[in-house]
N, C-alpha and C positions, 0 to 999 in steps of 0.2 A: 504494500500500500504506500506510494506518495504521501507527503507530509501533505500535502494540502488538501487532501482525502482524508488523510487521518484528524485534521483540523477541524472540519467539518463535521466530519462522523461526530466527535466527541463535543460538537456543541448541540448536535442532536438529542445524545444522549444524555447532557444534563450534566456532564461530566468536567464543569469552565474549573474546577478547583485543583484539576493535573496541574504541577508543578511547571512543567517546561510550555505551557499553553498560554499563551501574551492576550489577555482578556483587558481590551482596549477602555479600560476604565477613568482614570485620572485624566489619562495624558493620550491623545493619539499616539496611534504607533509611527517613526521617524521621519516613513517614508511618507507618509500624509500629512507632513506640516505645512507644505504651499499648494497641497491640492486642491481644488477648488469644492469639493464634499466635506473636507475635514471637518467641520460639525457637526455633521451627519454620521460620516464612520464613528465619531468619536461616541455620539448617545446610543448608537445602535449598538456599541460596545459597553457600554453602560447599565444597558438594559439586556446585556450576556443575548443580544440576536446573531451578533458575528464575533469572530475572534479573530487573533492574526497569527504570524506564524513562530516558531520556535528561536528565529532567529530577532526576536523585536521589530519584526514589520510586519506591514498588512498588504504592502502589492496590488494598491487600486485599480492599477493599470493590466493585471492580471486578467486572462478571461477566465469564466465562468463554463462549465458543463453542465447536461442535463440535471447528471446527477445531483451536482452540488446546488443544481437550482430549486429541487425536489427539496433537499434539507433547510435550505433560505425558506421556502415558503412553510413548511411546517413549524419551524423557528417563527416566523413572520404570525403565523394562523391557527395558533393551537386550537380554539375550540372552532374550526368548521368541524360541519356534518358530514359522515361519511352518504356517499351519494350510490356508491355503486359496489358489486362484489369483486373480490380478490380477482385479480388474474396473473398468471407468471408469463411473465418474457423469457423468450431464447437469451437475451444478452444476456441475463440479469441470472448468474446462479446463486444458490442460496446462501454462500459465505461471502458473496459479494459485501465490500465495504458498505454501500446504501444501498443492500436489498430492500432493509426491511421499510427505509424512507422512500425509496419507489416505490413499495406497493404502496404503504396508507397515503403516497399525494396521490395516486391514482385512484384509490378507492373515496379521499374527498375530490375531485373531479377536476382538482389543480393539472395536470399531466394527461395525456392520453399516448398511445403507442403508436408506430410507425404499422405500415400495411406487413404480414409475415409476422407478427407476434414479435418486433423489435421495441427497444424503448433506445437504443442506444445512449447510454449513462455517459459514454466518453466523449460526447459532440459538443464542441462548444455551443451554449444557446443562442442565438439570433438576437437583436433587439424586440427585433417584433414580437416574437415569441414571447419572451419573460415580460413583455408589457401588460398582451393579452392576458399571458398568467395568472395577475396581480388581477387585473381588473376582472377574470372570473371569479379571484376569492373575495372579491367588494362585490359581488352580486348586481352591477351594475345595471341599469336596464338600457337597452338594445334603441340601438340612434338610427331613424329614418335618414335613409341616404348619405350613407355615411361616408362613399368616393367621396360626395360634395363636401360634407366636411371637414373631409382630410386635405383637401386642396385648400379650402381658406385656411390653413394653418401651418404646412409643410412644402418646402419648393421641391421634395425630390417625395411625394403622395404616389406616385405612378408605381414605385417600385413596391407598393406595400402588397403583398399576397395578398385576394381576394378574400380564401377566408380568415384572413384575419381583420380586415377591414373594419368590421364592427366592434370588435372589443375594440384598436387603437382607436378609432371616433370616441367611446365610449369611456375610455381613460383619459383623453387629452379632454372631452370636456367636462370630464369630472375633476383636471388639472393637475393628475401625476403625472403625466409625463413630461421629462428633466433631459433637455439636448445638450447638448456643452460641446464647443463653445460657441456654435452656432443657434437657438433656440429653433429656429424656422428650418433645422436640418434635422431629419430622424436617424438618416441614415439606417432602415430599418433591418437591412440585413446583414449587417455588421456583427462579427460576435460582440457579444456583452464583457462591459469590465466591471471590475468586485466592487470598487468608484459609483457605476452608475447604477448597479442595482444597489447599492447602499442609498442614493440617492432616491430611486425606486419605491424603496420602502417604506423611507422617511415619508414621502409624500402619503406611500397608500398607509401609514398609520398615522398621520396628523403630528410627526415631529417637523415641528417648522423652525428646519435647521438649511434649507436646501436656497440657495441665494436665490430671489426669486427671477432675476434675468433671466436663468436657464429655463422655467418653469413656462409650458408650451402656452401662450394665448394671454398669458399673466402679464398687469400693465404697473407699476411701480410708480405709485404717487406719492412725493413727501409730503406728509400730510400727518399733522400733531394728535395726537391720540391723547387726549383728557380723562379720569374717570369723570362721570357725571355729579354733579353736587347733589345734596338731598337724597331722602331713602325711602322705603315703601311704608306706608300707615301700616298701623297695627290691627285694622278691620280684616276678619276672618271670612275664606269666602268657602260653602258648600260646593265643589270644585267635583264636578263628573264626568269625564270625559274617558275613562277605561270601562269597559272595553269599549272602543272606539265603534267598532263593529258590533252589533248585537245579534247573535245566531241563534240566542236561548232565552227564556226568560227570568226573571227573579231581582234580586236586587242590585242595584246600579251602584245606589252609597245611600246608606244608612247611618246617623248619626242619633240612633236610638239606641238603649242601654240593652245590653244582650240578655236582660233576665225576662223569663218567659218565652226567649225564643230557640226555635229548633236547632238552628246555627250561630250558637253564639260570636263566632268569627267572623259574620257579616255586618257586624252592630259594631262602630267604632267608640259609642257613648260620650257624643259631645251637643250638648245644651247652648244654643245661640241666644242674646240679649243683646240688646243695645243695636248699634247697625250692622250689617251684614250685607254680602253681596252672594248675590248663585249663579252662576255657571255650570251650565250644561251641552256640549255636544255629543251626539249619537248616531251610528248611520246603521240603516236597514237596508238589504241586499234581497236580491234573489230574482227569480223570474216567475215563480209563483206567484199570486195575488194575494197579499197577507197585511194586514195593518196591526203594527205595535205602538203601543200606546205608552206613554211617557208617565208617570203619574207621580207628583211630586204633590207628599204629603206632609203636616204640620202635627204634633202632638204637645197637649201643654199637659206638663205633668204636674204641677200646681193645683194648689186652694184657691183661687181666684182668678178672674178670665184674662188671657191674655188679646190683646190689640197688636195686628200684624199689621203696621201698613206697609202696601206697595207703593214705593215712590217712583219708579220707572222700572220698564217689563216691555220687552221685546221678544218674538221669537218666529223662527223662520225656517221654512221647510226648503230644501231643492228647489222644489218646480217653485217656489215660490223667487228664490236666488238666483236663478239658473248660474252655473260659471259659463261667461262667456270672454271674447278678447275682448280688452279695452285700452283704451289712449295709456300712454303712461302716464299722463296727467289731464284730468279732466275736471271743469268744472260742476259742482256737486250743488249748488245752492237748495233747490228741491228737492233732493232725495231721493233722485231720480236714476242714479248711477254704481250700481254694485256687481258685483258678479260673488256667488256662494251666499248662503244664508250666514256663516261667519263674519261676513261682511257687510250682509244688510243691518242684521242685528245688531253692531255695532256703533255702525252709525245712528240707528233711533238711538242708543243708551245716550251716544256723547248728546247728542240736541233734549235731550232731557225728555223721553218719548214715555209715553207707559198708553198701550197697547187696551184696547176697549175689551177684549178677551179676558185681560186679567183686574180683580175686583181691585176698589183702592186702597180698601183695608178688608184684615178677618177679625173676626172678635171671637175664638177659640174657648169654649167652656171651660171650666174644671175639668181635668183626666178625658178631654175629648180629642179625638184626632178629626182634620177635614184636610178637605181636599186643597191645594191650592193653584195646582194646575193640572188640567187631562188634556194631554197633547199629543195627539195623533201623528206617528212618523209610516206612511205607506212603504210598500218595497220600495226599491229604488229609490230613496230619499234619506238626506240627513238633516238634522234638524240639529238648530244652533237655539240655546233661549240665555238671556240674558236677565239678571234682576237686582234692583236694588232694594233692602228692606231694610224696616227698622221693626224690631221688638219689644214691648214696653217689659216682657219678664221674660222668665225663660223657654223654650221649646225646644224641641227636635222634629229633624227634617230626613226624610228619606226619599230618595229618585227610585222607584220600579219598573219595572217593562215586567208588561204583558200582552200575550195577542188576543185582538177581541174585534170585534165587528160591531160593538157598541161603547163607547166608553164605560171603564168599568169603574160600578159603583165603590163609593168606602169602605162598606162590609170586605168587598172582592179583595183591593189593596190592602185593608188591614193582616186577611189569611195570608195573601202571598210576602207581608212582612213577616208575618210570624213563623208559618213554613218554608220558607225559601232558603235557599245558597244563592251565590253570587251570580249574577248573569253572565254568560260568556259570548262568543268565546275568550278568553283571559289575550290579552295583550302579551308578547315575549315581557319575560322578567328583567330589569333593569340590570344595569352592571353596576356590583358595587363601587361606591367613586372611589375609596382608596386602599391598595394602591390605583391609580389610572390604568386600565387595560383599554385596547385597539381591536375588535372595534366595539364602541361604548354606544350600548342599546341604553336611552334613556328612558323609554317606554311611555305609558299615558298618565293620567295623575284621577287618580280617585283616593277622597280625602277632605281634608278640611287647611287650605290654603291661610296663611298668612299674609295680607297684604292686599288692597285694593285700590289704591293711588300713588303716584310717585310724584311729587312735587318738589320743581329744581327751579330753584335762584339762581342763575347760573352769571358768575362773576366772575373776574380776576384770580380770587382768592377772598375768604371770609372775613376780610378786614377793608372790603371796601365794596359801592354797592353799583358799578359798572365791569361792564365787558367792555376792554379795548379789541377794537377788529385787529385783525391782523394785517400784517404790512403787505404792501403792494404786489400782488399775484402768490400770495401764501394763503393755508389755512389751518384753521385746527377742528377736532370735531368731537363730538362727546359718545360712547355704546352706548345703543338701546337695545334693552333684552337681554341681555348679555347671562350663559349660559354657564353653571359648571366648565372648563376646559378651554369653553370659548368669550374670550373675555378681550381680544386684543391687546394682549399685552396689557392691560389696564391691572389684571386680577380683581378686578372686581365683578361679584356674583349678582345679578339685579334677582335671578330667580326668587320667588317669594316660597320661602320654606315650608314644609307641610307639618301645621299641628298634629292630624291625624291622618294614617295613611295604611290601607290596605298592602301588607306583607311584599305582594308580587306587583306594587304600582311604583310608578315617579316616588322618587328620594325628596324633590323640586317642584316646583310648578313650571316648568322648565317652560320658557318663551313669555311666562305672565300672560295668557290671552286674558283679556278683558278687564285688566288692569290699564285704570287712566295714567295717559303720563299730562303731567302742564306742567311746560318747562316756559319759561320766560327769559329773555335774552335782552338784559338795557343795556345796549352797544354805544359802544363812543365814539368818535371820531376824535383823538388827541391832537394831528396832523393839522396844520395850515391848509391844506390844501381838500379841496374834495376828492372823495371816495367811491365807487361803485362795489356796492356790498352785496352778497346774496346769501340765503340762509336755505337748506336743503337736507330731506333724507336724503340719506346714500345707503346700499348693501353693499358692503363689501365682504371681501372673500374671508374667510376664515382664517386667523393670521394670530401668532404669539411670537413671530420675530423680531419686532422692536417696537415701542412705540412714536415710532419717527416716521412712518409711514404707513397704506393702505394700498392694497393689492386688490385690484378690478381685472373683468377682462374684456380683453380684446381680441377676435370677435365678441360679439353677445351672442348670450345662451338666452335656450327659450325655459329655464326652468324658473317659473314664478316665486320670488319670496318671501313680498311684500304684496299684499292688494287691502286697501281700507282707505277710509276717509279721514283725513285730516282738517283740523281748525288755526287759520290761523288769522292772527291779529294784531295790527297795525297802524301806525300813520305814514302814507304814503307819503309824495315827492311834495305833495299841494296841500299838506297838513291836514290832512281828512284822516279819519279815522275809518278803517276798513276792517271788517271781519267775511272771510273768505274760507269757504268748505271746498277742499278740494281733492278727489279721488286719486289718488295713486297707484301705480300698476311698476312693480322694482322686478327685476331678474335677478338670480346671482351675478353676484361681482357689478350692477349697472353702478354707474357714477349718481344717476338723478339727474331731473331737472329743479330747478332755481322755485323753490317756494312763495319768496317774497324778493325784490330786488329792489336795492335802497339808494339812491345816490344823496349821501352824508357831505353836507357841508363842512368845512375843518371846523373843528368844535363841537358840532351836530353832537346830540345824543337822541336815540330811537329806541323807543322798548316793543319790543317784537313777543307774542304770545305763538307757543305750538301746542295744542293740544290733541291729543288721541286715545284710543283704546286698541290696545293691543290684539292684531285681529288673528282669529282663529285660521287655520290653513297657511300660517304666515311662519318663515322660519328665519331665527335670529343668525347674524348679529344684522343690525341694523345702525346707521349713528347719523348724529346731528351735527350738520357742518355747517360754519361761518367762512366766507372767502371772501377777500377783497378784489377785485380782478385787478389783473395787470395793466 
């Protein structure tokens, strides 16, 4: 066996504490001090994925074999699924060094074999290949016209093997794939070096150590990365959104006390007072004709009657939403402008809506339970509802599904509180946050959320009560959303944490859907001279490698990240005061368009209002940018 087979071999087996095995931990190994990965080898060595060799290097520039690319990926993917049964290869005998990692990458669907029962272990890989690789064990989904794609992105596209065409579309615009030192060169049938699938992998597991020039379609904006000022209230919200999909019926989230009932482990026993907010999304499938019904119930377990009121209440079916395409910015004044019930419903909450469907108070008996909404979701439809309430004492709340062809009465929901388990089917179980594993299923959030506004002063610094803009064609910008992991370099978590939370759901309220933000911005103009200012969302890419910059892309993707209406408020060029609803449509990585656009006299000071609610279907990070133009 070659050292560099035997190197391998024993980082498969688990075995980084051999003496004579240079486990790239502290310090890169020598010969990757000017390589252009060297961040990358170095945490991928950190985190015992690669080693290097007995002699104190690592040999980036080395290429890669099947074989050794088979143990990369299981190093890289311990928990995929095995997909398929055992086969043996002619190459591959049983004492072979990575027999036994040929077969289990074949059996998770990493590797397939050559025509004749070969897998040839000794071939150096291709790029292409170990691209597609990676992007089979990200499960990507599969790019309509992908030749097209690969031509806006690569000058030498022609050369790329037919069938591999879709996975490379399919990695490059999910933005692992890392050219050096060309970006717009794939060069796809090149063997691979130890360098570039280090690079590789960084990307396909969110080490963002890989300088982003190389990184295919990736645009590099300096651009100041703020945390946001201010933090979320401490109002609790009834937060249902697992299972996402409802395939069964019974309990959604229950925050009744589990005594008297069948399953005590669906009852989380938390009593709401004072305000509160609810939050529910649900979707029903199938092609059958079947209506499930939503039913969100109220119980006072109190000596004396409790007063519910609803102060705003929205809610919205599919065909009531339809998702359709829309402007990336469009004006909303009338409410006229949504795509997703996520997004309709949103918008009533922010304009202060409460919906004739739902009453405007309940006056709840002694030891009575009622009803306080029966909301019909048909197949084919999801349904988003929205509520804001206040309770003068305490109660409990629980969301049911059941299927019915009538709304079902009190009595009905009371049994199915009492008899039931959890409704399914269950959402994948979340990854524990720490330590960080790759790839991190955060999963849905059923529970009882902390947090229902975020309000930011947004300043200089806490000791004085403007915003200087920033200098002549610069900007800075603040995260919204901002997730476990993905925080831009900020580390800061906005996720609103879960008082109470079912075992197998969100750790998080991950994304905050339906959390207000109002953020205010009294910008200044310090400068003699006038200013052209503009203030903007933007999505940008997922990014922890500095906060000195933001990573867009170029092409644009068609995957939606952002769609919801926004408030904002102003005085214009002509000292009018202006308030403006305006719908937004963000891709990954889009830059934005200009929100409000200021030209600031020297001196000028302008207090700019944004307000939103965090819309459902929407995935973070999101941030708020100030630019001056050039």
């Amino acid at each position: 066996m070659n050292k560099s087979k035997f190197v391998v071999a024993i980082a498969y087996a688990g075995l980084n504490t051999i003496a004579f095995i240079l486990t790239l931990s502290n310090s890169a190994a020598a010969d990757t001090q000017n390589h252009w990965a060297r961040a990358c080898i170095q945490q991928l060595g950190e985190r015992k994925l690669i080693t290097g060799y007995p002699d104190g290097t690592f040999r980036p520039s080395a290429t890669v074999t099947r074989a050794e690319a088979a143990v990369l990926m299981l190093n890289a993917f311990p928990d995929a699924a095995v997909k398929r049964s055992h086969t043996k290869f002619k190459d591959v005998p049983a004492n072979y060094w990575a027999a036994k990692a040929i077969s289990t990458a074949y059996q998770k669907g990493f590797f397939s074999g050559y025509p004749g029962g070969e897998f040839q272990p000794n071939q150096p890989i291709p790029r292409v290949q170990i691209i597609g690789v990676v992007a089979g064990a990200k499960n990507y989904s599969p790019q309509p016209n992908p030749a097209q794609i690969l031509q806006r992105y690569f000058t030498d596209a022609q050369q790329i093997p037919n069938y591999a065409q879709n996975g490379i579309a399919s990695a490059t615009i999910n933005s692992i794939v890392v050219n050096y030192p060309n970006v717009k060169q794939l060069k796809p049938l090149q063997s691979v070096t130890r360098g570039e699938v280090a690079a590789l992998m960084c990307r396909a597991l969110n080490i963002y150590t890989v300088p982003p020039e190389y990184i295919a379609g990736v645009e590099v904006r300096p651009q100041q990365v703020r945390p946001l000022p201010g933090k979320l209230d401490t109002i609790p919200t009834f937060n249902s959104n697992s299972p996402e999909l409802v395939t069964s019926e019974g309990i959604l989230l229950s925050t009744f006390p589990p005594d008297g009932k069948q399953v005590r482990e669906a009852h989380l026993n938390y009593a709401f007072q004072g305000r509160f907010d609810v939050f529910a999304h649900h979707i029903v499938r199938g092609d059958a004709p079947r209506t499930l019904y939503q039913g969100l119930i109220v119980h006072n377990p109190g000596n004396e009657p409790v007063t519910l009121q609803v102060l705003h209440a929205a809610s919205y079916l599919t065909r009531e939403a339809p998702f359709i395409d829309l402007p990336d910015v469009a004006d909303n004044a009338l409410s006229t402008v949504y795509s997703g019930p996520g997004n309709r419903t949103m918008n009533d909450v922010l304009r202060g809506v409460r919906q004739g469907n739902f009453p405007d108070k309940l006056v709840i008996e002694p030891g009575k339970t009622q009803i306080l909404a029966n909301l019909p979701i048909p197949s084919a439809n999801g349904r988003t509802t929205m509520m804001r309430l206040v309770s003068d004492r305490p109660i409990y709340m629980a969301n049911l599904a059941k299927n019915s062809d009538l709304p079902p009465t009190i009595n009905e929901w009371q049994t199915l509180l009492d008899t039931s388990s959890l409704a399914g089917k269950r959402d994948p179980i979340p990854t524990p946050l720490d330590p960080p594993r790759e790839p991190t299923v955060f999963s849905r959030v059923a529970g009882v959320s902390q947090g229902t506004q975020w309000e930011a002063n947004i300043t200089d610094n806490s000791n004085v009560s403007q915003l200087t803009i920033p200098q002549q064609g610069k900007a800075f910008s603040y995260p919204l959303g901002t997730v476990h992991l993905i925080t831009l370099s900020t580390g800061q978590i906005q996720s609103a944490p879960m008082l109470k939370r079912y075992p197998d759901t969100a750790y998080f309220a991950h994304s905050n859907y339906g959390v207000e933000y109002n953020l205010t911005l009294p910008l200044h103009n310090p400068s003699n001279q006038a200013r052209t200012v503009t203030v903007s969302i933007q999505t940008p890419l997922k990014d922890e490698g500095g906060s000195d910059r933001l990573l867009f892309l170029n092409p644009q993707v068609e995957q939606v990240f952002f769609r919801g209406t926004v408030r904002v408020r102003y005085t214009d060029d002509n000292g009018v005061e202006q308030t403006r609803y305006l719908h937004l449509v963000q891709r990954r990585g889009q830059t934005g368009e200009a929100l409000v656009r200021l030209k600031m006299a020297g001196g000028d000071k302008r207090l700019v209002r944004v307000d939103f609610l965090y819309p459902p279907d929407s995935t973070p990070p999101q941030v708020l940018t100030v630019r001056t133009e050039g």
